[in-house]
C-alpha positions in Angstrom: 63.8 -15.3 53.2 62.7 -16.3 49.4 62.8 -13.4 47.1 60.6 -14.2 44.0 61.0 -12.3 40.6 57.4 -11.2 39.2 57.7 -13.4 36.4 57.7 -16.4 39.2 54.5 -14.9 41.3 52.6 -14.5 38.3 53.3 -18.2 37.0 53.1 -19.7 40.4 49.3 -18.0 40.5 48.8 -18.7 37.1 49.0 -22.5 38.0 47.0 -22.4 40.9 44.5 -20.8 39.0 44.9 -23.0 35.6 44.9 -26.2 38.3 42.2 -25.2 40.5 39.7 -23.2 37.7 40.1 -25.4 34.8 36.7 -26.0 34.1 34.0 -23.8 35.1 30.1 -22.3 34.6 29.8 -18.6 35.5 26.9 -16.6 35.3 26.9 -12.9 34.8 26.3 -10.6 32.5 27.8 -8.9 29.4 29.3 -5.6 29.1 32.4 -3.7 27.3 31.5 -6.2 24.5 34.1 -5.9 21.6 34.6 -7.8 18.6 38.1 -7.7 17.0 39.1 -7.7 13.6 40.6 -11.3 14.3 37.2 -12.5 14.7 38.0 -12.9 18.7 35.0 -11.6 21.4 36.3 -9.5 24.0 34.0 -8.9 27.0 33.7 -8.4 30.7 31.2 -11.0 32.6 29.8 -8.9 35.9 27.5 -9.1 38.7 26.5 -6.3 41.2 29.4 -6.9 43.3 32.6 -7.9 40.8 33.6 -8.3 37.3 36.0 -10.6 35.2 37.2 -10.3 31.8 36.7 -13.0 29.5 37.5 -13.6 25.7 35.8 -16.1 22.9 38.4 -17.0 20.2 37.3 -16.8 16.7 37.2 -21.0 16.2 35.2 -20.9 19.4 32.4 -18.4 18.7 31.7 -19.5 15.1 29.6 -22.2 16.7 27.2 -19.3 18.8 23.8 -19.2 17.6 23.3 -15.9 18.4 25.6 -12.5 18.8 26.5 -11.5 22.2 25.8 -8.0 23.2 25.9 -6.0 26.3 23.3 -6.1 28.9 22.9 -10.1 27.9 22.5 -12.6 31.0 24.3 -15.6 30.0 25.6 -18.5 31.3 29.8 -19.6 30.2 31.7 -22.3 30.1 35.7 -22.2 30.1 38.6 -21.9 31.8 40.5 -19.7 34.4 43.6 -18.4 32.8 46.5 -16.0 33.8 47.9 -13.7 31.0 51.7 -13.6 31.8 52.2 -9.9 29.8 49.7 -7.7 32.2 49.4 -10.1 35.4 45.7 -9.6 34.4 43.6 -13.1 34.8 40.6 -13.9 32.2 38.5 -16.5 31.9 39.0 -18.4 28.1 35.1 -19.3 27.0 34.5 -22.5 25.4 30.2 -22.4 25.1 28.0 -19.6 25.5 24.2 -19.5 25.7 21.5 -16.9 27.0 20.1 -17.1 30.7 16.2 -17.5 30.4 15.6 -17.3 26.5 17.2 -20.2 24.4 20.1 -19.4 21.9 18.2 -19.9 18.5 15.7 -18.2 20.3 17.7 -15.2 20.5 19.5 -15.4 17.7 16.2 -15.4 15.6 15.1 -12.3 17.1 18.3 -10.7 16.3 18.6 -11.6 12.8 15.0 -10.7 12.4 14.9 -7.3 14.5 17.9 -6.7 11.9 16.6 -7.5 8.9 13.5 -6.0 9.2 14.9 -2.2 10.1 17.3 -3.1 6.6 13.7 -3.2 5.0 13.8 -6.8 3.9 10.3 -7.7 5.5 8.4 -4.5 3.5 5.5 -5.1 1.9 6.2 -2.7 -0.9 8.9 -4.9 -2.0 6.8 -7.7 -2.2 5.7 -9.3 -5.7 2.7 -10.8 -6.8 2.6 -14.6 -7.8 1.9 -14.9 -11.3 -2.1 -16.3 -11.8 -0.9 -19.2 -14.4 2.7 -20.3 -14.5 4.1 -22.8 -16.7 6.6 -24.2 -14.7 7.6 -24.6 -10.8 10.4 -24.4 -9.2 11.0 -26.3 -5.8 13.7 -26.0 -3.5 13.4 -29.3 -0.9 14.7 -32.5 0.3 14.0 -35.0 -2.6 13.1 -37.6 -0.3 10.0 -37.6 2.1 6.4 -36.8 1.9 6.6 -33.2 1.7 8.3 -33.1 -2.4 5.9 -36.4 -2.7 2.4 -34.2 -1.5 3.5 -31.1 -3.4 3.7 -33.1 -6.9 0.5 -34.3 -5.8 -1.5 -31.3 -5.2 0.4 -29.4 -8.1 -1.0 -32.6 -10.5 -3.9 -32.4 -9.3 -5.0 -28.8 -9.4 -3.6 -28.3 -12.9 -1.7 -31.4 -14.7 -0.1 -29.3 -17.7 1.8 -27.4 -15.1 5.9 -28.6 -15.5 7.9 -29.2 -12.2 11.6 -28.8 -11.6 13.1 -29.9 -8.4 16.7 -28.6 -6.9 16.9 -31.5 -4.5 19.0 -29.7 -1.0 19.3 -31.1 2.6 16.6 -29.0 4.7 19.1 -29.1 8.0 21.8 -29.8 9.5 25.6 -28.5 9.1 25.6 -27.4 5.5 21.9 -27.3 4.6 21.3 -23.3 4.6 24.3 -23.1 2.3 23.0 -25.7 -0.3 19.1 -23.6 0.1 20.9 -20.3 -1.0 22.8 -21.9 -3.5 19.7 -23.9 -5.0 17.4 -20.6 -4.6 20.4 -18.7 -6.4 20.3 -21.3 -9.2 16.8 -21.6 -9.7 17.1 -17.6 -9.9 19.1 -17.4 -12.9 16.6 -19.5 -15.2 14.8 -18.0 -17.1 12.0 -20.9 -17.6 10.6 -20.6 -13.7 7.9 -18.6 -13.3 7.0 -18.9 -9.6 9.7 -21.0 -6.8 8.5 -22.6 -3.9 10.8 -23.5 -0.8 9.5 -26.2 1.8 10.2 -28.6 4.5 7.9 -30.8 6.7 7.7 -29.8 10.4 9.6 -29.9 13.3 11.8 -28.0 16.2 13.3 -25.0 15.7 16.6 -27.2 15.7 15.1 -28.6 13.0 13.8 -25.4 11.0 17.0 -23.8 11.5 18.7 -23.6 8.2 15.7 -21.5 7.1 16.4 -19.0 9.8 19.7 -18.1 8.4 21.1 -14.9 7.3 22.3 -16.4 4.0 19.2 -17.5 2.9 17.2 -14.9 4.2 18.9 -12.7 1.9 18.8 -14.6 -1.3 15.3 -15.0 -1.1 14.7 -11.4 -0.6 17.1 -11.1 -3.8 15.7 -13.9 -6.1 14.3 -12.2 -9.3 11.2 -14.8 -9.5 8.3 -14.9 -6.6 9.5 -16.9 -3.7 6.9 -19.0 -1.9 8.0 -20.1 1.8 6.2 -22.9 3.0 8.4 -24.2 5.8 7.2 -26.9 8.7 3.2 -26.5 9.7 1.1 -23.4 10.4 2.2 -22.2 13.6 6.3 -22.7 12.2 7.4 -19.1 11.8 11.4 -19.2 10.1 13.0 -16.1 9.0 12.8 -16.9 5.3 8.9 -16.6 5.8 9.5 -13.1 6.1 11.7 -12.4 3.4 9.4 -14.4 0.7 6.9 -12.8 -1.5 4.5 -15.3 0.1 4.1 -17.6 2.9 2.0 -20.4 3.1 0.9 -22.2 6.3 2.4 -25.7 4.6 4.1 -27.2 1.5 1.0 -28.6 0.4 -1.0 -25.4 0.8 2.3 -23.4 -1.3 1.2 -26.1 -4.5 -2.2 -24.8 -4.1 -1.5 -21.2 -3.7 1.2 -21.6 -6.5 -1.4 -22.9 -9.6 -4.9 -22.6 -10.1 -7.3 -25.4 -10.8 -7.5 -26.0 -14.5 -11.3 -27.6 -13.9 -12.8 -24.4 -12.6 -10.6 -22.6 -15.4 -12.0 -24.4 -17.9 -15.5 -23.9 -16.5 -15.2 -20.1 -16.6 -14.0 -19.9 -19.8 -16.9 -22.0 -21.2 -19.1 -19.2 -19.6 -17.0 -16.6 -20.8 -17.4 -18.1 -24.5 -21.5 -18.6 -24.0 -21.8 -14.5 -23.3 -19.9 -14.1 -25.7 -21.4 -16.7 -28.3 -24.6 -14.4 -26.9 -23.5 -10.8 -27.5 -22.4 -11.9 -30.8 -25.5 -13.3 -32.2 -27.3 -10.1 -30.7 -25.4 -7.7 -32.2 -25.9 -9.8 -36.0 -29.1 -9.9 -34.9 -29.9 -5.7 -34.4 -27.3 -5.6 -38.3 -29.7 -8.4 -39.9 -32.7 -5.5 -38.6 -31.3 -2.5 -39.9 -29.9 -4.3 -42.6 -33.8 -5.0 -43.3 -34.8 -1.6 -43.2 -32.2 -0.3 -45.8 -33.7 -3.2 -48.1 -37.0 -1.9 -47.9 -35.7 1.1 -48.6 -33.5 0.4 -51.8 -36.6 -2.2 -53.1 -38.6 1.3 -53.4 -36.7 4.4 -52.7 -39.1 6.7 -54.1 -42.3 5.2 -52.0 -39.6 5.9 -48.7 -38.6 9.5 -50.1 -42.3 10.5 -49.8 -43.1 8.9 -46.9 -40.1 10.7 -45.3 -40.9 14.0 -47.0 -44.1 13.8 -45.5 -43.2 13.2 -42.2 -40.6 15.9 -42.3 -43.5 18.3 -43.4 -45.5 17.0 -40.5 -42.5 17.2 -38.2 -42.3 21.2 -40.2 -45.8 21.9 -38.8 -45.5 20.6 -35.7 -42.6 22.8 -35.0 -44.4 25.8 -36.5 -47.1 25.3 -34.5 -44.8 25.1 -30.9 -42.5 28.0 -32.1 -46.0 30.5 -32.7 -47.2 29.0 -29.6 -43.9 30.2 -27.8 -44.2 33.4 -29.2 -47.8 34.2 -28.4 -47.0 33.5 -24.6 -44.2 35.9 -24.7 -46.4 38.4 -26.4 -48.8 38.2 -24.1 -45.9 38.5 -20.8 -44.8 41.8 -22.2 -48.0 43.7 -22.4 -48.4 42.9 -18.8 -45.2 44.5 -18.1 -45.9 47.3 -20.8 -48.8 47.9 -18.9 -47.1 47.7 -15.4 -44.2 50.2 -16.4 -47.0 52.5 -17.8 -48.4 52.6 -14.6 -45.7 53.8 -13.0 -44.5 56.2 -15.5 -44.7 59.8 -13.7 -45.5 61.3 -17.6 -48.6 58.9 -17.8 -50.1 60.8 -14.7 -49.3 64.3 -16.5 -50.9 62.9 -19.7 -54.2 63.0 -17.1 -53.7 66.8 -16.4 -51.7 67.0 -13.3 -48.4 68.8 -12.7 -45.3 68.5 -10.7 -44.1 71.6 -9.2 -40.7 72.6 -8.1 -38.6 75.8 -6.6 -36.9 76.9 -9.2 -33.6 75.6 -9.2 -34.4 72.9 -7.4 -35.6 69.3 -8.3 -37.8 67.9 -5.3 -41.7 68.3 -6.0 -43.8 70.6 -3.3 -46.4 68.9 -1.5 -47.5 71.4 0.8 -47.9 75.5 0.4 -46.1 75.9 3.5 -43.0 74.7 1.9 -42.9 77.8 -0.6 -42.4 81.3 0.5 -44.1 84.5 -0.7 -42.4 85.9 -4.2 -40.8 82.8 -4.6 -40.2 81.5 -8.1 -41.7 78.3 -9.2 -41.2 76.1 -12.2 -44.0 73.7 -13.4 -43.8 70.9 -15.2 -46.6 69.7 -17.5 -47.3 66.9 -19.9 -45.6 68.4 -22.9 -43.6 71.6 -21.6 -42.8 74.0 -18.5 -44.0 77.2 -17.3 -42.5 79.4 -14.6 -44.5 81.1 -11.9 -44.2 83.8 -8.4 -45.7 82.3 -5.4 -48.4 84.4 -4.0 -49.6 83.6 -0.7 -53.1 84.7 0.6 -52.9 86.7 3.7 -54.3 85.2 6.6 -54.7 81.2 5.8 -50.8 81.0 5.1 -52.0 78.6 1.7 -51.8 79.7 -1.8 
């Protein structure tokens, strides 16, 4: 009977396993994903029924598109291997892409998902583009039609307007690094007032350089007004978001980036008409009064007399109103003298009447039956008082 040493089991199923697993697909999904400080991914790929741990070296996973994370259905590529230490086999990945959605596809919605909750897509951050720059920036290939229809439209629509072109590769390996660096560049003049990046149209392959991290972020962080005008109108890249503008194409960024000196030109001539015509009004109404202080110099005593007669006039006038005025509010308080005479309690005394009160008291008697025999009574008359006994007749009960 063979006795084997653990060291030879484990390296006779490495082998089998190396030999017989050396190049395979598996489909699963991610979990226990863990990045180490090497750059390595460490990860589990399971199913509902098993799981197998896998690891992405760092030269390997530079090349992803995207970021793994867990709860991802993806579909690897790599190798069975055997690691000697634990007796723990792992599967070495090569190539990794999403199950269903495409890689870039993914790995634009994570970059965007991520900058947008860092704020990079606010509007508040946004800046206006200036109304009249001087000079244009342009970040794009230096070849093509795109740079060619831009320094049309931009000669067109205003030819005074200068143009300075940072010529960069617009994809491939390399070309988001030389777009940050150009937009970095063109960041530090001072002479730029407004910068424009473009590229024609194309796949997202294509586009991809412009949905970078790298130069996502240095647009957001350019001091001047970024325009984004990459591929046609229904192209969305990441630095779209991050610009202070997007336009639909590069051709439509020229036009949004200057106005058209023509239609300038024609409202300023409009501008200088009302103005040519609130001038010569307003030295029209001087030349008037002018006139009338003339006339007045020529013969300022003739003018003093007219104007001392119409301030006697105007003297009169007010006379007249103010005695007016006053006779009306003579005549309102009589009628209310008259109307507080008429209720004055003295006025019906004056007439020879009498108000009559127990003496000591202050309500007026109305009836005899209200006074009692002997009682003492005080009357009050017009001018004075006089006190009296109450005497009533026998019988009648009525004084």
């Amino acid at each position: 009977m063979k006795v084997y040493s653990v060291s030879e089991i484990t390296r006779g199923i490495k082998g089998l396993l190396e030999d017989q697993f050396s190049e395979v697909w598996i489909e699963g999904e991610i979990s226990n994903f863990k990045p180490a400080s090497s750059g390595h991914f460490y990860f589990s790929l399971k199913d509902e029924q098993a799981q197998i741990r896998a690891v992405m070296f760092r030269g390997s996973n530079l090349k992803l598109k995207f970021r793994p994370e867990n709860g991802l259905h993806v579909l690897a590529y790599g190798r069975v291997s055997v690691y000697e230490m634990r007796g723990e086999y792992q599967v070495i990945l090569e190539h990794l892409e999403p199950k269903g959605a495409g890689a870039l596809q993914l790995a634009f919605e994570q970059l965007k998902k991520k900058l947008e909750e860092e704020g990079l897509f606010d509007e508040g951050r946004k800046r206006p583009i200036p109304f009249l720059p001087s000079r244009v920036g342009i970040v794009t290939s230096p070849t093509g039609a795109v740079i060619r229809d831009m320094i049309h439209v931009l000669s067109r629509r205003f030819p005074n307007v200068q143009i300075l072109l940072d010529p960069v590769a617009v994809q491939g390996d390399g070309a988001a690094a030389e777009i940050a660096a150009a937009v970095r560049r063109m960041g530090e003049r001072e002479d730029i007032d407004v910068l424009i990046v473009a590229r024609g149209g194309g796949s997202m392959e294509d586009l991809w350089a412009f949905n970078e991290e790298i130069v996502a972020r240095v647009i957001a962080e350019c001091p001047i007004p970024v325009i984004s005008a990459v591929g046609h109108e229904t192209d969305f890249t990441i630095a779209d978001f991050t610009a202070d503008m997007r336009a639909p194409t590069p051709s439509a960024a020229a036009e949004l980036a200057v106005p058209v000196k023509e239609d300038l030109l024609q409202d300023l001539e409009a501008q200088r008409r009302r103005l040519r015509q609130s001038i010569d009004q307003t030295v029209e109404n001087l030349r008037l009064h002018l006139k009338r202080w003339e006339a007045f110099f020529r013969d300022p005593g003739r003018r003093l007399a007219e104007l001392l007669l119409r301030l006697d006039h105007l003297r009169e006038r007010l006379m007249g109103l103010v005695e007016h005025r006053l006779e009306m509010l003579r005549e309102r308080l009589k009628g209310v003298q008259k109307h507080l005479d008429s209720l004055n309690p003295l006025a019906i005394l004056e007439r020879g009447y009498a108000v009559v009160t127990p003496e000591g008291g202050s309500r007026p008697l109305r009836r005899a039956g209200e006074v009692r025999d002997g009682e003492r009574l005080k009357i009050r008359l017009y001018e004075g008082e006089l006190s009296a006994v109450a005497s009533l007749p026998r019988g009648n009960g009525k004084t």
